[in-house]
N, C-alpha and C positions, 0 to 999 in steps of 0.2 A: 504494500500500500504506500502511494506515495506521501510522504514527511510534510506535515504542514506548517508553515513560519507563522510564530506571532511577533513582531516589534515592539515592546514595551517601553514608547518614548517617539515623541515627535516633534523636537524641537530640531536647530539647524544639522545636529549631527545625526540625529532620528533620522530624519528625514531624507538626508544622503544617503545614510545606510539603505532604507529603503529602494531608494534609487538603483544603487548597487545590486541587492539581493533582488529586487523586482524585475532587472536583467537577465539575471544569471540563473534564474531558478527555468525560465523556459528553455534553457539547453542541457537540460538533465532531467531525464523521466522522473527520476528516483524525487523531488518536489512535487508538492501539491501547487500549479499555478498560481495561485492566490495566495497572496503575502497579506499579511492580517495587521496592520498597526493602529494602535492604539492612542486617539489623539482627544483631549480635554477638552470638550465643547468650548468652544467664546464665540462671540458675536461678534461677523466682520462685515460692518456696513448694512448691516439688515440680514443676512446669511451666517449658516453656522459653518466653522470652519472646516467640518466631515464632511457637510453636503459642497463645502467648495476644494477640498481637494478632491472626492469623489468624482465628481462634476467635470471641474476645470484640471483635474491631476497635477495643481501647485497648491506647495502649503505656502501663501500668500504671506505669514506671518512671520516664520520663521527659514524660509528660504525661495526667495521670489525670485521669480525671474527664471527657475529652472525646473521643468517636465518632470513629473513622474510615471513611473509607469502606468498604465493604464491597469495590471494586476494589484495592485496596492491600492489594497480597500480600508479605506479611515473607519475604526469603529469608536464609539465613544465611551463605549462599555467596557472597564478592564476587565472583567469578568468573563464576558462572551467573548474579547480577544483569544485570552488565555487558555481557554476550556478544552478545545479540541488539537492545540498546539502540541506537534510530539519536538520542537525547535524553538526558544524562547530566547529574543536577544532584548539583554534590559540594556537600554540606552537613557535613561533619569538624569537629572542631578542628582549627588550622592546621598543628598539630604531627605531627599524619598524615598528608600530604600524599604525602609522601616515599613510605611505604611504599603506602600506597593506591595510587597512579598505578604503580611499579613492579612489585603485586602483578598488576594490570589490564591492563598495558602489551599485552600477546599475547591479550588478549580482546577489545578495543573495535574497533570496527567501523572502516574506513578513512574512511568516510565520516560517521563521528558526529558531533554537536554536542555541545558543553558548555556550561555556566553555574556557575560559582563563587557561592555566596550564605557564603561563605568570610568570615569577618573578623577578618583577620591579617595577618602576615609569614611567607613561608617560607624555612626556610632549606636551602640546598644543603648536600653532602655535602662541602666545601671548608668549610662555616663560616657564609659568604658569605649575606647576606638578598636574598631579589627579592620581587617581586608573586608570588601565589599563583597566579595564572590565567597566569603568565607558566611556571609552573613545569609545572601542569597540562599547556600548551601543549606544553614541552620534553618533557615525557615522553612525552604521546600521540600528537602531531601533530594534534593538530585543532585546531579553533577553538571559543576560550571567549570567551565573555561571562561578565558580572557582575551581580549584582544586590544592592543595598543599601538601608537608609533606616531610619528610624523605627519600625522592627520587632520589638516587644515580645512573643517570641512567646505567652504567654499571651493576651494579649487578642487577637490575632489567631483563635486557635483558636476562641474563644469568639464571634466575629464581628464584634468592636468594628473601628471605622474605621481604617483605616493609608494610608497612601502607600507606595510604591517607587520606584527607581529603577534602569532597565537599563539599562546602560551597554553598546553592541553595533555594532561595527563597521557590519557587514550590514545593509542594512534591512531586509531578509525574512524573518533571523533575527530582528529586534525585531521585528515583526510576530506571529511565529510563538510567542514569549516572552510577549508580550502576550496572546496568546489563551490561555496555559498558565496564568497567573497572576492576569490579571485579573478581580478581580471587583465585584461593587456598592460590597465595603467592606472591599477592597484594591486602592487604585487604582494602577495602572503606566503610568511615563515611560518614555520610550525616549529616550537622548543618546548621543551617541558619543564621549564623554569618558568612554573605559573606563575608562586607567588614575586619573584623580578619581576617579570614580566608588569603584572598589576599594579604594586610598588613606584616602577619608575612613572607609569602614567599619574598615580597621583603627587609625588614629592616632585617633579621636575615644575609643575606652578605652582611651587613656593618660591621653587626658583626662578620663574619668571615673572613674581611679583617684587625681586630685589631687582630684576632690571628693570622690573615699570622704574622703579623707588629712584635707581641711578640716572636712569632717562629726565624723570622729571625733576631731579637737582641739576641737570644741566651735564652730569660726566661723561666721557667718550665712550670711545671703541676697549680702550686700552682695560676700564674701568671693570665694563660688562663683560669682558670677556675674561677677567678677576672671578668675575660673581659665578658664570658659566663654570668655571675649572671649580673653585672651592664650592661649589654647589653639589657638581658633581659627585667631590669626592664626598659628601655627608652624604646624599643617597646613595651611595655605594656601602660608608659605612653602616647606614640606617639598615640596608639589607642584609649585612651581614650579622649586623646583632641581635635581630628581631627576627631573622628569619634564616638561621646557618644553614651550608651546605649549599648558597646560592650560586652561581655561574659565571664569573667574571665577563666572561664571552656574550654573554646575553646585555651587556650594560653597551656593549657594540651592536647589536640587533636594533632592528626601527624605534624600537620602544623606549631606548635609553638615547646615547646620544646625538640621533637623528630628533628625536622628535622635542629634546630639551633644547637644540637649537632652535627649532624650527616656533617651540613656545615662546622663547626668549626673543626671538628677530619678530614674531606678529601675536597676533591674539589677545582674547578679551584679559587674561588676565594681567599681562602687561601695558595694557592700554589704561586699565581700570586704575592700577598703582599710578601710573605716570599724572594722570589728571589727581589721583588724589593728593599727592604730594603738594602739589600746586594750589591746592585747594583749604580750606579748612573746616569743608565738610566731611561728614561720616561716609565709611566707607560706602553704606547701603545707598547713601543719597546721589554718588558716583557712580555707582552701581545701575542707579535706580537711570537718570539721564543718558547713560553711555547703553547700555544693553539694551534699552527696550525689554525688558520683560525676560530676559537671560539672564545668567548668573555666571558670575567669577567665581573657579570651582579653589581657587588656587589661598586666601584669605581663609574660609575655614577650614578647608584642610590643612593648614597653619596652625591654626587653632586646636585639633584632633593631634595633631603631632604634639604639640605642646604639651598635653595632656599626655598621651603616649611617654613622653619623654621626663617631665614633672613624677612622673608615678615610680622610675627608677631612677632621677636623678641624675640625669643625663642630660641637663639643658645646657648648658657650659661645653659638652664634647660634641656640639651640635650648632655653633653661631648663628650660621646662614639660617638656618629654620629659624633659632630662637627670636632677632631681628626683626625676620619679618614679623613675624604673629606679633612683637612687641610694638611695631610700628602702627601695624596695622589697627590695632586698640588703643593708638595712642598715649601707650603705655611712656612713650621713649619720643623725641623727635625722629624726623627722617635722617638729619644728618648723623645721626647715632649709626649706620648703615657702613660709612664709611668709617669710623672708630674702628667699629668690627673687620673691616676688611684690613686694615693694618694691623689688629691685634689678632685674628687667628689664629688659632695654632700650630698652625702648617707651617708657617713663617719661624717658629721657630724651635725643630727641629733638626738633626743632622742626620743621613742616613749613615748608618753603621754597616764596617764591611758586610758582616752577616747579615745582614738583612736583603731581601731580594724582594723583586717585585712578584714574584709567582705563589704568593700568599692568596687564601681564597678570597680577597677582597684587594689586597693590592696598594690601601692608605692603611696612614696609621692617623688619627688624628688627637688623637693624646700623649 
């Protein structure tokens, strides 16, 4: 029988994806034609936004100007999305996670797959930060996979080149993932360095919220491309301490430092920092004027790390994270960003003969 997709999420990246899998699924028997996404009724202009991607096959709100396919049917119903999905891709902000999976929980099939293209932290109802796909997992019982990388979603829709990467236990499920997503010019890896994998998607915009920060004090190239390297090397450490046994190789795959340039040179969460600095409004009011109605994923997931990091005592072996989320609450001024980037501790270290870089993470930063 052929595997039917549900899309859990239809905002700019939703709706790419879309795109994508609403292509790919008619050159493979083994899909059910009809890609099922799930889109939050609003009113646009006197019409509801289902009956006008339906209709018109553009989601007018969240990414105008480009076609969908005519298989991608907007339901409004998370529930009737979900129900007969044996393929669920949750595409949210992270911050929905929680009610989404327990809205669903008594719909999803015993036997579904999942895939997170998720980039975040999520937090528990204790407080408490995990992995997204982790959370997913706990609430439904199935098995998710990930996928991440360099994924700008405008140019993608448009059909400009990207990479990805899947990060997927199963090989038959990466296989199966492969065929969902891959196309001439979105090419997909398959590794099984889930939790990296997932990781760099949400810590690389925090990293890109210290370039907004530098951007909008005025610093150069020389500055951000400081914040990109010591950035880097915390989410590398952050993986290894939180999640040992991780992949060095994998922080080379789309998902690590393809796509934390590609966050740091565009995107909202860099945009968002730059105008805030400049500003002396709250984050959310920056937020609120620049996005239209989207969200900077990069601020609370600042915020989730900090907590992650507060709970062992780790906010010190951590700057670039700590910075931001300090800045970002106004905890600190913004020029406090640069303090930081002179006192890191990178700076002032020596490497010793013994020491080599074929360590399973590769920094030291203490």
């Amino acid at each position: 029988m052929a595997k039917r997709i549900a899309i859990v999420g239809y905002g700019n990246w939703g709706s790419t994806i879309a795109k994508v899998v609403g292509e790919n699924v008619m050159k493979y028997s083994e899909f059910d034609s009809t890609v099922s996404m799930w889109v939050r009724d609003k009113d646009v202009n006197g019409r509801t936004l289902t009956d006008i991607i339906n209709q018109d096959h553009e989601n007018v709100l969240y990414l105008p100007g480009v076609k969908l396919p005519k298989n991608v049917v907007a339901i409004s119903s998370l529930k009737e999305t979900v129900e007969n999905a044996d393929i669920l891709i949750f595409v949210t902000p992270h911050q929905m996670v929680q009610n989404v999976c327990t809205e669903i929980k008594e719909h999803v099939q015993s036997e579904a797959i999942g895939i997170s293209l998720i980039k975040g932290i999520a937090t528990k109802p204790d407080g408490r930060a995990s992995a997204v796909s982790d959370e997913i997992r706990a609430h439904l019982n199935i098995d998710v996979s990930v996928l991440m990388g360099a994924n700008l979603a405008s140019e993608i829709a448009v059909g400009g080149f990207a990479e990805a990467t899947v990060g997927c236990i199963h090989p038959e499920h990466g296989e199966l993932f492969q065929r969902m997503f891959d196309t001439d010019n979105f090419r997909i890896n398959v590794v099984r360095d889930v939790y990296t994998v997932e990781m760099c998607g949400a810590l690389k915009n925090i990293v890109a919220c210290a370039v907004g920060f530098a951007e909008g004090l005025g610093y150069g190239s020389n500055t951000k491309a400081a914040l990109i390297r010591l950035g880097m090397l915390e989410m590398t450490k952050f993986v290894e301490t939180f999640y040992p046994g991780s992949d060095l190789k994998t922080f080379f795959e789309s998902c690590g430092l393809a796509d934390l340039i590609a966050t740091c040179s565009g995107g909202r969460n860099k945009r968002v920092c730059e105008e805030f600095v400049k500003s002396d409004k709250a984050l959310h009011e920056v937020e609120k004027e620049l996005l239209k109605g989207q969200s900077a994923q990069g601020p609370p997931t600042a915020e989730e790390i900090h907590g992650i990091l507060s709970d062992v005592g780790l906010e010190e072996s951590f700057p670039i994270f700590t910075i931001v989320h300090r800045i970002c609450t106004r905890q600190v001024p913004p020029s406090e960003l640069i303090k930081c980037l002179q006192n890191h501790s990178t700076h002032q270290t020596v490497q010793k003969n013994d020491e080599t870089s074929s360590n399973s993470s590769g920094v030291s930063l203490e």
